[in-house]
C-alpha positions in Angstrom: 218.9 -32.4 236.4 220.2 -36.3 235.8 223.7 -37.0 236.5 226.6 -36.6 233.7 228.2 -39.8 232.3 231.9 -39.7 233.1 233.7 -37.6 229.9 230.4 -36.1 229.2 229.8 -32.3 228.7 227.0 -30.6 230.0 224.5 -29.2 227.6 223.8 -25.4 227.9 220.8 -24.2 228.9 218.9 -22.4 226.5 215.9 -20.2 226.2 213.0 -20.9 223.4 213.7 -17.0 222.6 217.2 -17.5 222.0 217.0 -20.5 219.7 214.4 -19.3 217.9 214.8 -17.0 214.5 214.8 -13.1 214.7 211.2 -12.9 213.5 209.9 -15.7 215.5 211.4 -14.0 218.7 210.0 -10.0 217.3 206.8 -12.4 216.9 206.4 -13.6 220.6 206.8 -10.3 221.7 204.3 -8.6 220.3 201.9 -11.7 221.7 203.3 -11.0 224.7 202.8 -7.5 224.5 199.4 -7.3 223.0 198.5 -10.1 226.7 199.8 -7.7 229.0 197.6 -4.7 226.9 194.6 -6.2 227.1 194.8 -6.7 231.0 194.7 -2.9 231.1 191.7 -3.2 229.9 190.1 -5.8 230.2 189.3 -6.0 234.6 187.9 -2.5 233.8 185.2 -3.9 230.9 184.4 -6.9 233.0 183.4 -5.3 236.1 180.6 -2.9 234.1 178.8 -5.9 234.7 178.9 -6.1 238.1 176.3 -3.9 240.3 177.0 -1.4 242.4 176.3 -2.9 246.1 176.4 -0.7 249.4 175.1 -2.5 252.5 172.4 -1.2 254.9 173.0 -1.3 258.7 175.7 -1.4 261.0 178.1 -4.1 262.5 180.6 -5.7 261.8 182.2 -5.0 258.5 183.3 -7.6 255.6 186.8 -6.9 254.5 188.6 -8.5 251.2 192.3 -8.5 252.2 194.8 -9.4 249.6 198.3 -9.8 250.7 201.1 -12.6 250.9 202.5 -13.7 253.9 206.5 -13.0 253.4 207.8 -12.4 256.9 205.1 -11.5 259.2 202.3 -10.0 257.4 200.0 -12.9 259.0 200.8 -11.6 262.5 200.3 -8.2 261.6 197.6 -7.4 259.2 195.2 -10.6 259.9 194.6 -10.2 263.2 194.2 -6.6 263.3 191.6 -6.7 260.4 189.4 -9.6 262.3 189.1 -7.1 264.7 186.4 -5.2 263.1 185.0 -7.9 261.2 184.8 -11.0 258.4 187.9 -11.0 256.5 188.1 -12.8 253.3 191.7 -13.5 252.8 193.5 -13.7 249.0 196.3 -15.4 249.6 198.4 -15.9 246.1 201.9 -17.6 247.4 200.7 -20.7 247.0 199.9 -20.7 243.8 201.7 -17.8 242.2 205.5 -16.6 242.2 205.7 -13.2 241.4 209.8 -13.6 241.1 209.2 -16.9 238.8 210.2 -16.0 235.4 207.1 -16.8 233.9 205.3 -14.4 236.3 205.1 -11.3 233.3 204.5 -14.0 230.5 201.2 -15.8 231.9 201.2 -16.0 235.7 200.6 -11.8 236.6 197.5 -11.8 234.2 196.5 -15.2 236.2 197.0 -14.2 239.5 194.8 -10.9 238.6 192.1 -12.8 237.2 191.5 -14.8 240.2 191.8 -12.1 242.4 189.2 -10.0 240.3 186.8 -13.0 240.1 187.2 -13.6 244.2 186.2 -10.2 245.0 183.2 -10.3 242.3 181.6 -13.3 243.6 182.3 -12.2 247.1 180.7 -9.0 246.3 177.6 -10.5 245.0 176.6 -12.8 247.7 176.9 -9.6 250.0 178.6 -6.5 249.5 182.6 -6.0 250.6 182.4 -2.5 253.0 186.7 -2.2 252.3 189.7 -3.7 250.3 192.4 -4.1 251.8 196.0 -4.9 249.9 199.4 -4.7 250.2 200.8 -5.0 246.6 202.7 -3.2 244.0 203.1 -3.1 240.5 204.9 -5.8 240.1 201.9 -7.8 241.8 198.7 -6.2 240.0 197.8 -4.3 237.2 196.1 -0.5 237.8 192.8 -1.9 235.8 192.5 -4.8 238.2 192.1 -2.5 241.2 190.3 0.3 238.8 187.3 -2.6 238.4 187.6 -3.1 242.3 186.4 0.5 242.6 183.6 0.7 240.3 182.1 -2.1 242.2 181.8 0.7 245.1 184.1 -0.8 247.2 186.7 1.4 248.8 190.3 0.5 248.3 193.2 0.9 250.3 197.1 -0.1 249.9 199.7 0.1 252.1 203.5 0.6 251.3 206.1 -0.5 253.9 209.6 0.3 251.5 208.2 3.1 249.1 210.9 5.3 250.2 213.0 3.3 247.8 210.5 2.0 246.1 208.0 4.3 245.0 208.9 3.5 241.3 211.5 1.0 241.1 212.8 -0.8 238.0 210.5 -1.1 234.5 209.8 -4.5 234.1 207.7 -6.1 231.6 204.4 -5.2 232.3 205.0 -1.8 233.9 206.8 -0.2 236.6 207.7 -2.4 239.9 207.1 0.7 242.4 204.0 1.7 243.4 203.8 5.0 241.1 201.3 3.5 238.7 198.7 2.2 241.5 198.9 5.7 243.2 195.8 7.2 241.6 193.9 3.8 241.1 193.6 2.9 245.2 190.9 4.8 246.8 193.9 5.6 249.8 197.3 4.5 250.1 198.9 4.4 253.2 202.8 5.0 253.3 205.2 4.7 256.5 207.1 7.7 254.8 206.2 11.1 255.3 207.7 12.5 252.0 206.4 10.2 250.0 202.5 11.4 250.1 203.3 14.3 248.1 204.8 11.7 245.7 201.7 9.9 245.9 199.4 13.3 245.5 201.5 14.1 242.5 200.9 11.1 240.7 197.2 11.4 241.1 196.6 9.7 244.1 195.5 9.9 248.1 197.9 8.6 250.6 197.7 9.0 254.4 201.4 8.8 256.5 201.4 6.3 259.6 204.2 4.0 260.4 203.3 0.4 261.4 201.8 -0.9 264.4 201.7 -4.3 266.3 199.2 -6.6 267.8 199.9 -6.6 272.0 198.1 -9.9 271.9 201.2 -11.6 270.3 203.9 -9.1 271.0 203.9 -9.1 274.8 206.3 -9.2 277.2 207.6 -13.0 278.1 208.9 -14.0 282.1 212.2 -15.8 280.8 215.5 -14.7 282.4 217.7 -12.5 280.4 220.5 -15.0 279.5 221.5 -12.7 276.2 223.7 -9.7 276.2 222.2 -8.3 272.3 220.5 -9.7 270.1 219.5 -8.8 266.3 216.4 -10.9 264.9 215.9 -10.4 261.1 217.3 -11.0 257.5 220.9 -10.4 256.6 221.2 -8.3 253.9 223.0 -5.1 253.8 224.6 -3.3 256.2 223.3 -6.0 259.1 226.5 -7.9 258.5 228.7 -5.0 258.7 226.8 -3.9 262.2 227.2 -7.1 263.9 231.0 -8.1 263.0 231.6 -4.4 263.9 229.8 -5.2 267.6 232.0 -8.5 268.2 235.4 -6.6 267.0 234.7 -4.8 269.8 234.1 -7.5 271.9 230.4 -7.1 272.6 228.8 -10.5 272.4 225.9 -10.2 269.9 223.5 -13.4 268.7 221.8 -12.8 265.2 218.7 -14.7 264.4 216.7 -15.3 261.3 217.4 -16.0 257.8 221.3 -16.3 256.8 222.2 -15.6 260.3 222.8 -20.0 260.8 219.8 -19.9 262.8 217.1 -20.0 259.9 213.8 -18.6 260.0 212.1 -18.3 263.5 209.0 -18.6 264.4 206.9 -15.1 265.9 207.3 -16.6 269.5 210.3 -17.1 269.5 211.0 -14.2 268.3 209.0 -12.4 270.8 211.1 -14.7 273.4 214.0 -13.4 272.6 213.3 -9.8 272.5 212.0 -10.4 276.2 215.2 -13.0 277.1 217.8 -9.8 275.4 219.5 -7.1 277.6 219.7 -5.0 274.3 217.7 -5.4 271.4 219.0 -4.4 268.5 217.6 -2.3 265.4 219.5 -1.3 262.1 217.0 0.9 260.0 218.9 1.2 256.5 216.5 0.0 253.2 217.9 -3.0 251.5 222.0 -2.5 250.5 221.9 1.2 250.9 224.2 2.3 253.7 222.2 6.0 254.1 218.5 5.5 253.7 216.8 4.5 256.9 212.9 3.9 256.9 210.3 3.0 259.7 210.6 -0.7 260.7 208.0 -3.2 262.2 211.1 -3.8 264.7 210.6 -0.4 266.0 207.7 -1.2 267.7 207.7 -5.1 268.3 210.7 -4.6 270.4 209.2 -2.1 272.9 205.7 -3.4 272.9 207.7 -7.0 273.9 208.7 -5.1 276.7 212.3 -5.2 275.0 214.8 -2.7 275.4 215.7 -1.3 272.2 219.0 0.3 270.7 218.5 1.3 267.4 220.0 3.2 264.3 219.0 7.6 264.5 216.0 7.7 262.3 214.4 11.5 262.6 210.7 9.7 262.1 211.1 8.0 265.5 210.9 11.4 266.9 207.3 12.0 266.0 206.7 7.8 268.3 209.1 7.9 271.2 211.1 10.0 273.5 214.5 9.5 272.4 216.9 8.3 275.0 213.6 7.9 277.4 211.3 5.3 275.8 214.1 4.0 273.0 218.0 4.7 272.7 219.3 5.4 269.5 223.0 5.5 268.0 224.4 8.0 265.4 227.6 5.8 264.1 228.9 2.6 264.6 231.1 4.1 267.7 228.2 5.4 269.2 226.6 2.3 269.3 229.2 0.4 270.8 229.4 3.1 273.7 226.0 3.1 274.3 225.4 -0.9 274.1 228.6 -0.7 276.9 227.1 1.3 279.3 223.4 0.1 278.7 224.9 -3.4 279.5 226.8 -2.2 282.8 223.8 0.1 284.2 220.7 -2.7 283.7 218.5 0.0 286.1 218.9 2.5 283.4 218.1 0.0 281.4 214.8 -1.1 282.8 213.4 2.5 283.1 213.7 2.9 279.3 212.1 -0.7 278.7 209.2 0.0 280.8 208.5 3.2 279.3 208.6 2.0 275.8 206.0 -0.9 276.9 203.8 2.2 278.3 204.0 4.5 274.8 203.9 1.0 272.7 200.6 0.4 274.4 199.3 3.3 274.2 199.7 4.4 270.9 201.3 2.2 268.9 198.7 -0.9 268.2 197.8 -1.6 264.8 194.1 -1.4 265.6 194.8 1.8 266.1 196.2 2.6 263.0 193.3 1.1 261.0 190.6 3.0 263.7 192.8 6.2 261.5 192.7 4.5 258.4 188.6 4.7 258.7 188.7 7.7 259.9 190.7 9.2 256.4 189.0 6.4 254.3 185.4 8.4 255.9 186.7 11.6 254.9 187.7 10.5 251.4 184.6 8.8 250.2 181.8 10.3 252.9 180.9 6.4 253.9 180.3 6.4 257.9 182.5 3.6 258.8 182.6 5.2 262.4 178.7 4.7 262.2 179.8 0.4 260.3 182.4 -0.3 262.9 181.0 -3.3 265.6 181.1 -1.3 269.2 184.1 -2.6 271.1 
């Protein structure tokens, strides 16, 4: 914006639609209606032009992931995936916003056209054995992942906020949730129990596992503990609330991460400090709700870093961990502070719980273990032996 001249006004902003005559404005919207139509249509026409390919053989499998890296889906689902084989990566953040406002007028129907041509021409120099995203509405349009299918490729999505989410608001080219993808995606896999009979109802297959974590860069670091507790991640919500409420009391808590002061951190650091804490900390509530607590990637991370972790009563961590033997968790903000008092002034208790949650993290809580499941439904779903595909580890 160029600077004002002294005594001059600024000039308010406005939109093409808003200056333009009643009929123009009905006018663009129907074009703008009639673009979005045709893309549920026209992935689905194109791709009856594609052959059907399945590969012959074993080995290692070749796997189209489509996902943008927000906060740490790079650490998470990359590496895991290379585990079993080639992974072709669509990665649409640099190019595409989908919060810009032009994302529904022009850059949606884009973004879906690339990633439609990707797979096709990836697919025809030799066949995809699995798709991999982790999208929603608002990203893709059902007929983009419909074509996907009819090339013979098996699809899966996965849903880390669907508990909230499912459908979400209406926006201009359909819902935001995931509601409308359910019955297009081959599986969908959700960290929320109750949610697959959402899923089931709305024509679709969904399988429930929470997240796992790579133990080749969540590991436990030899640094001294030099912090009493610390809480790595956004703040949003209630975080704020939690973390005042903890210094009130005179607990001496360090936030990291974005709107904390500290900025974004980097994965190693992050894993440094979960190893350099006395307490980790975990607050499960979904975006500015103060009640509805999901699964979070925290919940492992901090254990399999060999932290100790003090987190907010979730009933799904149940089904993961021995409550008050592997991870500690708190019922109320009073509760917490109790607990984070006498955690801080009996370390040896302490220690016994964080070396217990290394030993179930290990165990059972690796994302490579989640996708081994993942083959193992996607096997029982479509009848392709990927235990027969998968390279011998």
């Amino acid at each position: 914006m160029l600077p004002l001249m002294p005594g001059e006004a600024p000039v308010p902003c406005i939109w093409p639609d808003e200056a333009a005559s009643p009929v123009r404005r009905t006018a663009r919207w129907f074009k703008r209606l009639l673009g979005s139509l045709k893309w549920q249509f026209y992935p689905v026409f194109r791709a009856r032009w594609v052959p059907r390919l399945r590969r012959s053989g074993s080995g290692p499998l070749r796997i189209f992931a489509a996902f943008h890296h927000f906060n740490a889906e790079d650490f998470y689902f990359q590496p895991a995936l290379e585990h079993f084989g080639e992974v072709l990566r669509f990665e649409w953040g640099p190019t595409f916003n989908e919060y810009d406002m032009s994302w529904h007028w022009g850059g949606k129907q884009w973004m879906n056209y690339e990633l439609l041509r990707a797979v096709q021409e990836a697919h025809a120099e030799r066949p995809i054995d699995f798709f991999f995203a982790y999208v929603s509405g608002r990203t893709v349009f059902p007929s983009t992942i419909r074509a996907i299918g009819m090339m013979g490729i098996p699809t899966v999505n996965v849903a880390l906020d669907d508990r909230l989410k499912f459908v979400s608001g209406l926006e201009a080219t359909g819902l935001a949730g995931n509601i409308d993808l359910a019955s297009v995606f081959t599986l969908c896999w959700t960290n929320a129990q109750e949610v697959v009979a959402r899923y089931e109802a709305a024509g679709g297959h969904a399988i429930y596992m929470p997240q796992g974590v790579n133990p080749e860069i969540f590991h436990p670091y030899d640094v001294p503990r030099d912090i009493d507790i610390s809480f790595v991640g956004q703040k949003y919500g209630q975080r704020p609330r939690v973390i005042a409420y903890l210094r009130e009391h005179g607990l001496d808590v360090q936030a990291f991460g974005s709107g904390w002061g500290s900025g974004e951190i980097p994965v190693e650091e992050m894993v440094r400090i979960y190893s350099r804490s006395r307490i980790s900390l975990g607050i499960g509530t979904m975006a500015n709700t103060t009640d509805v607590v999901t699964i979070k990637g925290r919940d492992f991370e901090v254990p399999m870093s060999g932290g100790f972790y003090l987190t907010q009563c979730n009933p799904d961590l149940e089904e993961f961990y021995a409550i008050g033997k592997e991870i500690v968790c708190y019922t109320s903000f009073d509760d917490l502070v109790e607990k984070a008092r006498y955690y801080l002034a009996h370390p040896d208790e302490a220690e016994q719980i964080r070396e217990a949650g290394l030993r179930r993290a290990r165990r059972d809580h690796t994302l490579v273990q989640r996708f081994h499941r993942l083959f193992e439904a996607l096997q029982q779903q479509t009848g392709i032996p990927f235990s027969e595909l998968l390279r011998t580890e």
